[in-house]
C-alpha positions in Angstrom: 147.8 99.8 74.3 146.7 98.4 76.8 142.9 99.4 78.3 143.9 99.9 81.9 146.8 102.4 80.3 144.3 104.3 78.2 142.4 105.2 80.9 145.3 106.1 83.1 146.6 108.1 79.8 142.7 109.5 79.8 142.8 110.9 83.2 146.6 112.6 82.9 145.2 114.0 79.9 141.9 115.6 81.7 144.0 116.7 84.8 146.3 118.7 82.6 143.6 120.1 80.2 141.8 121.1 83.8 145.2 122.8 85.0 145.7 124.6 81.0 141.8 125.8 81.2 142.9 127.8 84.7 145.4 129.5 83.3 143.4 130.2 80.4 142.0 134.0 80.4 140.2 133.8 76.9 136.7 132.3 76.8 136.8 130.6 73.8 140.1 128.8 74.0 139.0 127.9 77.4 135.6 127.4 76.2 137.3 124.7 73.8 139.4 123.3 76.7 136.0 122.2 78.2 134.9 120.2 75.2 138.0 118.5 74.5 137.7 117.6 78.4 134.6 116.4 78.2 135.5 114.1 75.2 138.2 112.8 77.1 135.7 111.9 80.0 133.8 110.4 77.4 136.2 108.2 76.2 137.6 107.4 79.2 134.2 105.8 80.4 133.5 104.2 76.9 137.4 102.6 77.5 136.1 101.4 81.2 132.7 100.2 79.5 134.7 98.3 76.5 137.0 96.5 79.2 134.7 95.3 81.5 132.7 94.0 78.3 135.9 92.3 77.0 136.1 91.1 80.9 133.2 89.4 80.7 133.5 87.6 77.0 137.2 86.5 78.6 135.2 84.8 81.4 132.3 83.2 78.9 135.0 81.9 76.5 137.0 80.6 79.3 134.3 78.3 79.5 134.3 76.9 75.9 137.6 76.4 76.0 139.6 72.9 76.5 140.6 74.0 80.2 137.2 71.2 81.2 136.5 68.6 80.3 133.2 66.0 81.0 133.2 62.5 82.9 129.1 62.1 83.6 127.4 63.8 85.5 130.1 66.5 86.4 132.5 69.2 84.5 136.3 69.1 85.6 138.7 71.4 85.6 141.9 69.9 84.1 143.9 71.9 86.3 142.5 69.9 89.2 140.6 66.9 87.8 139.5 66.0 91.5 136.9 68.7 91.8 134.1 67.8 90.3 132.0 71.2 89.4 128.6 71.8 89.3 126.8 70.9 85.7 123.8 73.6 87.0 126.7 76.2 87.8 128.7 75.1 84.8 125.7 76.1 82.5 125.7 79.4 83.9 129.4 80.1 83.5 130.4 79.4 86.9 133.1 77.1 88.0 131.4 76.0 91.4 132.8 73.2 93.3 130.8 70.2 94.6 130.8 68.9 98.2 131.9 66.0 98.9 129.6 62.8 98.8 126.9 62.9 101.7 128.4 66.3 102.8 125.2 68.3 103.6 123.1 65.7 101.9 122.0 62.3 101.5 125.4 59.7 101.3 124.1 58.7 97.7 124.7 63.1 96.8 127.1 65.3 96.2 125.5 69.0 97.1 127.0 72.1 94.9 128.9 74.7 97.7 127.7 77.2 96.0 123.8 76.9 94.5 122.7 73.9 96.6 121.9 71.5 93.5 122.1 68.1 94.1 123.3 65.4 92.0 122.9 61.5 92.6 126.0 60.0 92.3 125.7 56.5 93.7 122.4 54.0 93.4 120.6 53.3 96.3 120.1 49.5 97.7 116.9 48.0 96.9 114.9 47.8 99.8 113.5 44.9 101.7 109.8 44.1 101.1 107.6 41.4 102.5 106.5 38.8 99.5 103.5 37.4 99.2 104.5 34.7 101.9 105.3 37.5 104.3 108.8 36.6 104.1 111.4 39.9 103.3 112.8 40.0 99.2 114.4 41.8 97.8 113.0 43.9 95.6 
C-alpha cells in the first residue's frame, strides 16, 4: 500500500472512530474508542514521518545513481548533457545549474545560479611585461 493511501486510510479510519465514540453512551467502550483513535493518530504521523524519510533517501540516491555523469570540472545530467551543474551543489545533493560563461562573472567563469560558486573554465592570456630591455614579452 501505498504511504499517501495509508494515511488517507488513517484519517477515514479516525473520522469514523470519532463519529462511533458520539454515539457511544458507555464510558468504557467509548473510553476504548479514544485509545484506538489516538493510535491511529499515531500511526498516521509515524506513516507521514516514514515517507518524507523515504522522500529524502529517494532524492540522495538519485544522486548516486547513473542519471550524471563527470566531464572535469562539472556534473551533467544525462538527460540534458548541456547543463553543466555545480560540483559545490552537486556535493550537497543539489542539481544546480551553471550560468553561462562570463554570465555574472569574469569571461574566463562560469558562476553557479544558485550558490554563487565560481569555477574557471578557460585560461587566461599571459600578460604583457616589460623585459629587461624595456621592451613588452610575453610572459
Amino acid at each position: 500500500m501505498e504511504p499517501i493511501s495509508v494515511v488517507t486510510g488513517a484519517i477515514e479510519i479516525g473520522k469514523k472512530l470519532y463519529e462511533l465514540g458520539k454515539s457511544v453512551k458507555e464510558y468504557e467502550i467509548k473510553h476504548q474508542l479514544e485509545q484506538i483513535g489516538d493510535k491511529v493518530r499515531e500511526l498516521k504521523q509515524s506513516a507521514s514521518e516514514l515517507e518524507d524519510e523515504n522522500r529524502a533517501l529517494r532524492e540522495k540516491l538519485r544522486f548516486k545513481s547513473d542519471a550524471y555523469e563527470f566531464r572535469h570540472p562539472f556534473w551533467y545530467e544525462k538527460t540534458h548533457p548541456e547543463q553543466p551543474l555545480c560540483p559545490k551543489c552537486f556535493a550537497s545533493n543539489i542539481a544546480a545549474p551553471m550560468g553561462e560563461q562570463g554570465q555574472n562573472c569574469s569571461i574566463h567563469y562560469r558562476h553557479c545560479l544558485v550558490c554563487s560558486h565560481s569555477v574557471q573554465v578557460a585560461m587566461r592570456e599571459p600578460q604583457r611585461q616589460p623585459g629587461p630591455s624595456g621592451r613588452f614579452t610575453w610572459g
